[in-house]
C-alpha positions as CSV (number, residue, x, y, z in Angstrom):
1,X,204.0,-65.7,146.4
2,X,201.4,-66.2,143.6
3,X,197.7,-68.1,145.2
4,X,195.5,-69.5,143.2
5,X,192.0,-69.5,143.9
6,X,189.4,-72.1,142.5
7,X,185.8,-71.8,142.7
8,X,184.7,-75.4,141.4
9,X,186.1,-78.5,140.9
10,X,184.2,-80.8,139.2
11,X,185.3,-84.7,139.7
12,X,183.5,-87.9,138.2
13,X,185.4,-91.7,138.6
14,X,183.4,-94.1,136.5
15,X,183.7,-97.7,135.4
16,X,182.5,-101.1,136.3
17,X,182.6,-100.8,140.0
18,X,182.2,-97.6,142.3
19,X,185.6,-97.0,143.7
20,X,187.3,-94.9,146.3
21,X,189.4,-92.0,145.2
22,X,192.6,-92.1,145.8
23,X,193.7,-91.1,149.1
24,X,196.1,-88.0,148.1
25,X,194.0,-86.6,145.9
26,X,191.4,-86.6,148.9
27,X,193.5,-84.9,151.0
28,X,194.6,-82.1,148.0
29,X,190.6,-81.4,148.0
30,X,190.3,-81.8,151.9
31,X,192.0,-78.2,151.7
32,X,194.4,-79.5,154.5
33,X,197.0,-76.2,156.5
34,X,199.6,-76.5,158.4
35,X,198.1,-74.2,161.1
36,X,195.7,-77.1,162.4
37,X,195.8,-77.7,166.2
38,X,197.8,-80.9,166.6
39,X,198.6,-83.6,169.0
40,X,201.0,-85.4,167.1
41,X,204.5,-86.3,168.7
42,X,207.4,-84.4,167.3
43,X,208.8,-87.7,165.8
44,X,206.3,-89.9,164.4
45,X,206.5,-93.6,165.3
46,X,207.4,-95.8,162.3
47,X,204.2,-97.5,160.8
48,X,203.8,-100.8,162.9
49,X,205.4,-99.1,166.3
50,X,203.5,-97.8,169.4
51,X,202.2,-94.8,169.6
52,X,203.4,-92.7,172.1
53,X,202.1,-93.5,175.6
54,X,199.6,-95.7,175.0
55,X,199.4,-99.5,173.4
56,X,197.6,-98.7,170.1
57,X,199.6,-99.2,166.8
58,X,200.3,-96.4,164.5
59,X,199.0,-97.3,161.4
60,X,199.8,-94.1,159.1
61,X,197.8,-91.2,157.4
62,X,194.3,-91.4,156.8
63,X,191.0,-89.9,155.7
64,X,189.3,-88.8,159.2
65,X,186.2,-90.2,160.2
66,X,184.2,-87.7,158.1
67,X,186.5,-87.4,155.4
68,X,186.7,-84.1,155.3
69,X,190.8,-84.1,156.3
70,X,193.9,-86.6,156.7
71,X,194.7,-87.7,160.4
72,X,197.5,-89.9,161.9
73,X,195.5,-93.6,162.6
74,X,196.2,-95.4,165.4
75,X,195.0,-98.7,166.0
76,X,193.9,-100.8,169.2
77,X,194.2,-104.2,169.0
78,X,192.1,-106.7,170.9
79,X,194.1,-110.0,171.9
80,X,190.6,-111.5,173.0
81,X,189.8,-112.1,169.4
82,X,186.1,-111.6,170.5
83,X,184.0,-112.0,167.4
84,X,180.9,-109.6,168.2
85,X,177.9,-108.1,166.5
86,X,177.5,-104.9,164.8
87,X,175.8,-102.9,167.8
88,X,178.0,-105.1,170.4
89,X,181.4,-104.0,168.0
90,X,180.7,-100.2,167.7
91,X,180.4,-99.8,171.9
92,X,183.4,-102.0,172.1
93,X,185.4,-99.9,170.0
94,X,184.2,-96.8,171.5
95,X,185.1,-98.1,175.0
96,X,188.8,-99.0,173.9
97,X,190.5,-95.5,174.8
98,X,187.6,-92.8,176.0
99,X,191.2,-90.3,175.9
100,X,191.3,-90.4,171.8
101,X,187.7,-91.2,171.4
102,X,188.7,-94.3,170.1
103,X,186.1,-95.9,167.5
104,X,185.3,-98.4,164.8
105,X,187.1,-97.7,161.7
106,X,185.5,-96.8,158.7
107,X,185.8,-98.4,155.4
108,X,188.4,-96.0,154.1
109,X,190.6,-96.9,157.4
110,X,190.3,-100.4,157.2
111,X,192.0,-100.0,153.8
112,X,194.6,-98.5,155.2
113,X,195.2,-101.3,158.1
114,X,194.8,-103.7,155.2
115,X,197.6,-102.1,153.7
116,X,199.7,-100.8,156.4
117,X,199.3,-103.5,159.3
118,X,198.3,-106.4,157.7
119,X,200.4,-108.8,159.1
120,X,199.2,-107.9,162.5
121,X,195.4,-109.2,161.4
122,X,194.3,-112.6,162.0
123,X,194.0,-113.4,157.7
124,X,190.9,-116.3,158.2
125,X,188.2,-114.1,159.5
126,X,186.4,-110.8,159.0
127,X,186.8,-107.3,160.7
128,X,183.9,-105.1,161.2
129,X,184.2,-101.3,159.9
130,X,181.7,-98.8,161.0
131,X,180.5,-98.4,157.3
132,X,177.1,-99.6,156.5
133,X,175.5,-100.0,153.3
134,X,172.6,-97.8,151.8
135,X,169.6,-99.7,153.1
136,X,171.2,-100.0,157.0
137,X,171.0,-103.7,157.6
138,X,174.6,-104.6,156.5
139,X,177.8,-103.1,157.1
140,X,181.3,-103.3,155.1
141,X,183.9,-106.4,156.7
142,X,187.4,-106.3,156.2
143,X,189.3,-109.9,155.3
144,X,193.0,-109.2,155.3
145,X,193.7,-112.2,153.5
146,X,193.6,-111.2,150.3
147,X,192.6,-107.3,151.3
148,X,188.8,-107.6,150.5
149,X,185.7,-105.6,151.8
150,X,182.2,-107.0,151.7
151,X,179.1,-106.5,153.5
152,X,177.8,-108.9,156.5
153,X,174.7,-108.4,158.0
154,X,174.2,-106.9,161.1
155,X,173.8,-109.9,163.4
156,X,176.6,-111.5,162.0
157,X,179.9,-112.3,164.4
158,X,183.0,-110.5,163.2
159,X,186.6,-109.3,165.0
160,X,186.9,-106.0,166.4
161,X,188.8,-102.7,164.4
162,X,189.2,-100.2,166.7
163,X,191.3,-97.1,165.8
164,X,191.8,-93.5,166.8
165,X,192.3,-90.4,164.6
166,X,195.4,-87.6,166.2
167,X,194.9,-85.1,165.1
């Protein structure tokens, strides 16, 4: 078996608006093995069914937390449809499952709820994510009506997106 070995990789995305790369290439660069501890389940749960053991919603692959691989999502929803702060959200969502160190997702994963279990998601309000902007007093909001991010300021009341990563 041939390897190849690269020693840089230069990548620029420009236009009109800062975007996101795309999500496989991330995980291509992420240098991902198959020899990774992992506590997936044999059988993976469909998109949209429980995950194994617990009530959280598997929501498909994602970037982790820090970005620097792809996880398995899963996602906790809250039937109080509490709207809360920023500060008040993150220790909610870190209080959801202590097990899988549940936590508020980021920007990247609320993209992927947006896209994977939208039709779970009230579609008339905002969702915090974890993100905030470069000056610290806002922080990105998911809208799954029409799959938009924005920023809200930190005092502002928004619903609850709390997720875990399996690794």
């Amino acid at each position: 078996m041939t390897k190849l070995h690269i020693e840089n990789i230069h990548i620029t995305f420009s236009g009109s608006k800062p975007s996101m790369p795309p999500l496989g290439l991330l995980a291509a660069l992420a240098g991902l093995s198959e020899s990774q501890p992992c506590k997936r389940p044999a059988d993976l749960p469909a998109i949209g069914d429980k995950w194994p053991g617990t009530e959280a919603i598997y929501a498909g692959k994602s970037l982790s937390r820090d970005g620097s691989k792809i996880i398995d999502l899963i996602y906790w929803p809250d039937s109080s449809n509490t709207e809360r702060n920023y500060a008040d959200n993150i220790s909610y969502c870190e209080s959801v499952d202590t097990n899988t160190s549940s936590h508020a997702a980021t920007r990247q994963q609320a993209i992927v709820l947006n896209d994977n279990l939208r039709q779970l998601m009230s579609t008339d309000c905002y969702y915090w994510t974890e993100t905030k902007d470069n000056t610290g007093k806002y922080a990105v909001v998911q809208y799954f009506g029409y799959g938009y991010q924005g920023n809200a300021n930190l005092f502002s009341e928004t619903r609850a997106l709390a997720v875990s990563e399996i690794h």
